[in-house]
Each structure stands twice: as structure tokens, then as C-alpha cells.
DSSP file (Angstrom, degrees, kcal/mol; ACC not computed):
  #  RESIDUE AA STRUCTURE BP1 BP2  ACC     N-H-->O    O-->H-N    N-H-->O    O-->H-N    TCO  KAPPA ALPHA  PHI   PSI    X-CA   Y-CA   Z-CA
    1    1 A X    >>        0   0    0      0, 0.0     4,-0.7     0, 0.0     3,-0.7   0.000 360.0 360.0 360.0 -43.5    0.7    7.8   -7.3
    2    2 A X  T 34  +     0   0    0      1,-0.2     3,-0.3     2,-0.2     7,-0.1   0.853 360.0  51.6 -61.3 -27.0    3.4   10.4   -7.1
    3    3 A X  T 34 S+     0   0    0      1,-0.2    -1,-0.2     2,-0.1     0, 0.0   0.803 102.2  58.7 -80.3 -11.7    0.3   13.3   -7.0
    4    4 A X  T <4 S-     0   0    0     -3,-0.7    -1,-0.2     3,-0.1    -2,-0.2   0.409  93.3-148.1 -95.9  -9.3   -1.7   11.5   -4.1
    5    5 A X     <  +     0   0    0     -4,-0.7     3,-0.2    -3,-0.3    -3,-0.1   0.531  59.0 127.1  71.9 -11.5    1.6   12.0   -1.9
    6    6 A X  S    S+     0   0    0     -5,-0.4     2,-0.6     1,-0.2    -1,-0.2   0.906  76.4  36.0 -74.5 -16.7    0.4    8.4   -0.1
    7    7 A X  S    S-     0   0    0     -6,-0.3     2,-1.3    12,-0.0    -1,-0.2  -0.942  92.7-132.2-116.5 128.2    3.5    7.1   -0.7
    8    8 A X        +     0   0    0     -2,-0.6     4,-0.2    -3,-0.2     3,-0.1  -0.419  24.1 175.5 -57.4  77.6    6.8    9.4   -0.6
    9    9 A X        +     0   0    0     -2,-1.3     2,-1.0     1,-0.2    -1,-0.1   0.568  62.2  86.3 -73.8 -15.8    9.3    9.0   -3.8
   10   10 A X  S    S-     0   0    0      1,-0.1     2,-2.2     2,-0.1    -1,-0.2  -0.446  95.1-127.9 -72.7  66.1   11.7   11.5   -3.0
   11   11 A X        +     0   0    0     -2,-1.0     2,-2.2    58,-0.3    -2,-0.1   0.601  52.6 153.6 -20.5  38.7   13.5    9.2   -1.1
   12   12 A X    >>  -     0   0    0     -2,-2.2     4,-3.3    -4,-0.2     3,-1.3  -0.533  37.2-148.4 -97.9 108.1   13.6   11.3    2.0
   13   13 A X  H 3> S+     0   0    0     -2,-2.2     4,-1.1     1,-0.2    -1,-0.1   0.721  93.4  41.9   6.1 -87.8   13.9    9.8    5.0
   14   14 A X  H 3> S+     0   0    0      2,-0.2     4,-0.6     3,-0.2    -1,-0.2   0.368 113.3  55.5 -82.6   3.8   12.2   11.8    7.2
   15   15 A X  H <> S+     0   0    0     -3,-1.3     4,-2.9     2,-0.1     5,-0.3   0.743 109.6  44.7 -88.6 -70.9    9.3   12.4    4.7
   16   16 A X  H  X S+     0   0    0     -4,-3.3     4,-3.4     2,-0.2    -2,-0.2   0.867 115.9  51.8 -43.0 -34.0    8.6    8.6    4.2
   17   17 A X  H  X S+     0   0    0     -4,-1.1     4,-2.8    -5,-0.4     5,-0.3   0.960 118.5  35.4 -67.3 -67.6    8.9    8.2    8.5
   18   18 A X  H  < S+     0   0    0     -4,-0.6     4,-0.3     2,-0.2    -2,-0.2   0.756 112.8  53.8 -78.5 -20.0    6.5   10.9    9.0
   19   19 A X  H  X S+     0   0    0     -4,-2.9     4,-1.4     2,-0.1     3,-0.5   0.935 114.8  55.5 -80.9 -64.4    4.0    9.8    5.3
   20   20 A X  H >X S+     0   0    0     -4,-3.4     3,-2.5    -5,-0.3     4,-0.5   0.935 113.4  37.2 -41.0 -75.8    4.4    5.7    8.0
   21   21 A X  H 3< S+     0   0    0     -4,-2.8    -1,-0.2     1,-0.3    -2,-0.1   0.766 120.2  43.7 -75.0  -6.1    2.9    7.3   11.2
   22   22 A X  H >4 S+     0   0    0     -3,-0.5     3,-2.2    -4,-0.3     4,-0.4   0.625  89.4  85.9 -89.7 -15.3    0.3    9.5    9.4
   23   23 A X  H X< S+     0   0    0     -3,-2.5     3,-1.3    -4,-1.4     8,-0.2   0.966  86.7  61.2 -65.5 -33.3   -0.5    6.3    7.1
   24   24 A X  T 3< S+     0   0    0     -4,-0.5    -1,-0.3     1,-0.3    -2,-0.1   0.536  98.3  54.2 -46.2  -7.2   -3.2    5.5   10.4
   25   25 A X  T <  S+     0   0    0     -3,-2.2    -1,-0.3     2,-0.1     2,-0.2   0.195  87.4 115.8-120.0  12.8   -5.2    8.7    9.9
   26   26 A X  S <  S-     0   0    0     -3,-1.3     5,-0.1    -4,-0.4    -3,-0.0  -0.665  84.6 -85.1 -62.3 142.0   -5.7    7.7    6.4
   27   27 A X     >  -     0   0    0     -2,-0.2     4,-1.1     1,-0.1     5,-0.2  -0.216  40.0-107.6 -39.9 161.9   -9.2    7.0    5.4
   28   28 A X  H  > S+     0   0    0      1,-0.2     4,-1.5     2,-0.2    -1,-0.1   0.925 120.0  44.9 -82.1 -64.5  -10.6    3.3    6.2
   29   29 A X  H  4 S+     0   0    0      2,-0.2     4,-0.2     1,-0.2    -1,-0.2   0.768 109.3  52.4 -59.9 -38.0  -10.5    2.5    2.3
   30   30 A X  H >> S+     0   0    0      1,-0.2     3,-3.3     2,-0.2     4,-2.1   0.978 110.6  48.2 -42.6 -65.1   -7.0    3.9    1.4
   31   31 A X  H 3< S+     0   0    0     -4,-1.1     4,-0.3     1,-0.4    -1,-0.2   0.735 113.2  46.8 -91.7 -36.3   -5.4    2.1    4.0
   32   32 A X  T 3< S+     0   0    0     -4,-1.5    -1,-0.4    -5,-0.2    -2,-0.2   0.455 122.2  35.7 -91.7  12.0   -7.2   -1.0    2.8
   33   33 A X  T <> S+     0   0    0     -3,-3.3     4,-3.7    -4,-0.2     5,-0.4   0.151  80.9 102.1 -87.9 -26.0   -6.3   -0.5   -0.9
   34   34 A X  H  X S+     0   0    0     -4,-2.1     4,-1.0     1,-0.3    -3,-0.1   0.882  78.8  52.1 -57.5 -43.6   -3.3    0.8   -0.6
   35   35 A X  H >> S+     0   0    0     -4,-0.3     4,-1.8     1,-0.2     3,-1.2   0.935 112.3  51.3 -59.2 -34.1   -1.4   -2.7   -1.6
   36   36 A X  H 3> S+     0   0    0      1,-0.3     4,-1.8     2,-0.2    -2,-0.2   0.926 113.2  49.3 -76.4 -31.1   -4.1   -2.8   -5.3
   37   37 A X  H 3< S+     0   0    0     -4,-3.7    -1,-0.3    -7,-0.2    -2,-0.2   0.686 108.8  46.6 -98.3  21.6   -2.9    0.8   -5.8
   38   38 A X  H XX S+     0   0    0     -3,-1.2     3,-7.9    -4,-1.0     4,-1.7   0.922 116.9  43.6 -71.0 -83.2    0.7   -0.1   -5.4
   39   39 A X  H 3X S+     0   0    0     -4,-1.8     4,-3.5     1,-0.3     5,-0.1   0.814 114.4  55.5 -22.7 -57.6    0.4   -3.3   -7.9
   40   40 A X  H 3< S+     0   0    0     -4,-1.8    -1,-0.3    -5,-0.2    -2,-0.1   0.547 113.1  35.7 -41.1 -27.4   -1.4   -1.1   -9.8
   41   41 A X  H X> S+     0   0    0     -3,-7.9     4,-1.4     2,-0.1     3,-0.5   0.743 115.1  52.4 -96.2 -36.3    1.4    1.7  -10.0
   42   42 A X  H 3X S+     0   0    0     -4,-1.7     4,-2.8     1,-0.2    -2,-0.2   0.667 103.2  55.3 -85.8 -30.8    4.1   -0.3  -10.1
   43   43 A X  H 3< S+     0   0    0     -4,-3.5    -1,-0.2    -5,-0.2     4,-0.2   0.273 110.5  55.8 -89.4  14.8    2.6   -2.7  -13.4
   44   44 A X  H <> S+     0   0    0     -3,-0.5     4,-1.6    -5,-0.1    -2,-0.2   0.660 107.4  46.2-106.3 -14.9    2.3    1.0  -15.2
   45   45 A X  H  X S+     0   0    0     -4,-1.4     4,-1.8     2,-0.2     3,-0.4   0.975 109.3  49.5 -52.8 -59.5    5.7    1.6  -14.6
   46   46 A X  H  X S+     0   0    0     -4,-2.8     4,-0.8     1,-0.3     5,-0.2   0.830 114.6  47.0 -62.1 -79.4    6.9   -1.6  -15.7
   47   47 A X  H  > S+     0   0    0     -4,-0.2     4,-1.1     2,-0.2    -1,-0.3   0.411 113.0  48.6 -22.0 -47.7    4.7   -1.1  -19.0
   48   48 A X  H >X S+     0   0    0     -4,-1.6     4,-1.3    -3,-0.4     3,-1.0   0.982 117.6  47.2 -47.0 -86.0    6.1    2.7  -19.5
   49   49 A X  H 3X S+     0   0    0     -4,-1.8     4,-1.0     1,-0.3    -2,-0.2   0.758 112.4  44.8 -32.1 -49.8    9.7    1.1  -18.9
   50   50 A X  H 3< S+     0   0    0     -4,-0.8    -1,-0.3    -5,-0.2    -2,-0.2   0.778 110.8  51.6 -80.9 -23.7    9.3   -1.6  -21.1
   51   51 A X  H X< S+     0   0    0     -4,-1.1     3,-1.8    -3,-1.0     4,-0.3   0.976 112.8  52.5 -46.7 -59.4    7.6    0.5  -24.3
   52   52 A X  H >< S+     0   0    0     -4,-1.3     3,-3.7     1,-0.4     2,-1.9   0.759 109.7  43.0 -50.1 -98.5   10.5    2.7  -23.9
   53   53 A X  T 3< S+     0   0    0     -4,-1.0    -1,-0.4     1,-0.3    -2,-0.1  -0.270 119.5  41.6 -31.2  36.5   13.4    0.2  -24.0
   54   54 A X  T <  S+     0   0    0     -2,-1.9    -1,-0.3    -3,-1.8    -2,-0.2  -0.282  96.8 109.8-124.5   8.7   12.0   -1.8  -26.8
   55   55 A X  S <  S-     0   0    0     -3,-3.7    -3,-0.0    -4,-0.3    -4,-0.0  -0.528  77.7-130.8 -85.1 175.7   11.0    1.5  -28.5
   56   56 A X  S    S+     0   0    0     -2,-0.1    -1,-0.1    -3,-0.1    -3,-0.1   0.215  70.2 133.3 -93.1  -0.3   12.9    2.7  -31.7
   57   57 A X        -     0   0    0     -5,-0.2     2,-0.2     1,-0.1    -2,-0.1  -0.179  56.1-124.9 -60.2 139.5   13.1    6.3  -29.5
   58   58 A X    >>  -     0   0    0      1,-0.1     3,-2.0     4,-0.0     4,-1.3  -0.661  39.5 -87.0 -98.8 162.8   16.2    8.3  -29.2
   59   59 A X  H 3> S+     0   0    0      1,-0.3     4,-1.1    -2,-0.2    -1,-0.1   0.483 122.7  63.8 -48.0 -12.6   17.9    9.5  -25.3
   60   60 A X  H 3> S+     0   0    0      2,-0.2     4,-0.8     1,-0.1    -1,-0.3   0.923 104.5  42.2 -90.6 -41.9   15.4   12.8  -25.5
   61   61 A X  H <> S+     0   0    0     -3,-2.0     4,-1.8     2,-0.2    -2,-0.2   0.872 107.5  56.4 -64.2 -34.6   12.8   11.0  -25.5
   62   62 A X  H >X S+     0   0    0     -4,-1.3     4,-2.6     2,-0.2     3,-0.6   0.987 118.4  44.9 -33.5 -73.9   13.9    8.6  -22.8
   63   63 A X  H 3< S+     0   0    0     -4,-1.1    -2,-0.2     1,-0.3    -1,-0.2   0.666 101.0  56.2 -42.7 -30.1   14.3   11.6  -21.1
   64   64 A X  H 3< S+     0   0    0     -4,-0.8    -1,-0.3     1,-0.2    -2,-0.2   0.916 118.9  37.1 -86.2 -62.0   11.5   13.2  -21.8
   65   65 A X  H << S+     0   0    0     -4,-1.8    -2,-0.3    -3,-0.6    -1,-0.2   0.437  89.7 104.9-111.6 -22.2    9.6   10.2  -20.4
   66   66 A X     <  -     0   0    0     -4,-2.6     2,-0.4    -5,-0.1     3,-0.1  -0.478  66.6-132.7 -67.0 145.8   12.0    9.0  -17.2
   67   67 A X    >>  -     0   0    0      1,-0.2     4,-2.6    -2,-0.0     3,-1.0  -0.888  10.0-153.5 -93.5 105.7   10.8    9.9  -13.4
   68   68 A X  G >4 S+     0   0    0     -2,-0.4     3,-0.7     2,-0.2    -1,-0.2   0.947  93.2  60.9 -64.0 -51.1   14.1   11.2  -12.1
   69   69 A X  G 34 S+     0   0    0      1,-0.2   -58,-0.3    -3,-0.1    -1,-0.2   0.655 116.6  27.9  18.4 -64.4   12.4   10.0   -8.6
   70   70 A X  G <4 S-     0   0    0     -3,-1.0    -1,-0.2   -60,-0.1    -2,-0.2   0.409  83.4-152.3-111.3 -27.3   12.2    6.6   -9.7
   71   71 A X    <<  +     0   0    0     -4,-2.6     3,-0.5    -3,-0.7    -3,-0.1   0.869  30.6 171.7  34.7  60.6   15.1    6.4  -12.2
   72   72 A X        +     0   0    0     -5,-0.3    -1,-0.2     1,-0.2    -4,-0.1   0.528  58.3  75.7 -68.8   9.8   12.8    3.3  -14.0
   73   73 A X              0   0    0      1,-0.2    -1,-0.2    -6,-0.2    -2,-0.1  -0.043 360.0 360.0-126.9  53.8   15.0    3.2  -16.8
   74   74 A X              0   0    0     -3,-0.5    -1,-0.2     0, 0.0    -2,-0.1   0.518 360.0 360.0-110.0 360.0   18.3    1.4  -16.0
């Protein structure tokens, strides 16, 4: 999700503001998709988050595998 830019994860403001008025000039199908590839993004996070905490893996690997973005792993 994070390479397709349609939704903004650096939590900047004026990025996310200007990524909302552009989200009308999207193609027909994004824009009518967009919630299944949310759901979609957001149950392979949880699944990444929840191997990780229930893995036997030490804090480099954690590390190695957290989106500093997203901070999924509190």
C-alpha cells in the first residue's frame, strides 16, 4: 500500500490533504476499491503483527520487520 502512495502514511498533514482532493482524479476502479484494498492492507498488517508478537524472535528482528510509519508493533 505504502508503494501505490494512494494512501499517505507519513502522517503529514498537508500530504494526506492534498493525496483527499487528488483521490477524485483517481481512476473509476481505484476509487471504487479503494475500501477492499484498505481491509486488505490492514488484515496483512494485523497478521505480520501478530506472527511477530507470538514469535520466539529477538528485538532485531522486531526491528528488522516494524514499519516505523505505522509503528504496528505496540
Amino acid at each position: 500500500m505504502e508503494s501505490t502512495d494512494l494512501i499517505p502514511l507519513t502522517g503529514d498533514v498537508a500530504k494526506t490533504t492534498r493525496r483527499a482532493e487528488e483521490f477524485k482524479d483517481l481512476h473509476e476502479t481505484l476509487q471504487r476499491n479503494l475500501q477492499t484494498y484498505l481491509t486488505l492492507t490492514m488484515d496483512a498488517l494485523a497478521a505480520i503483527q501478530q506472527r511477530v508478537k507470538s514469535s520466539a524472535v529477538g528485538d532485531t528482528t522486531r526491528q528488522m520487520v516494524r514499519n516505523p510509519h505505522l509503528d504496528i508493533l505496540h
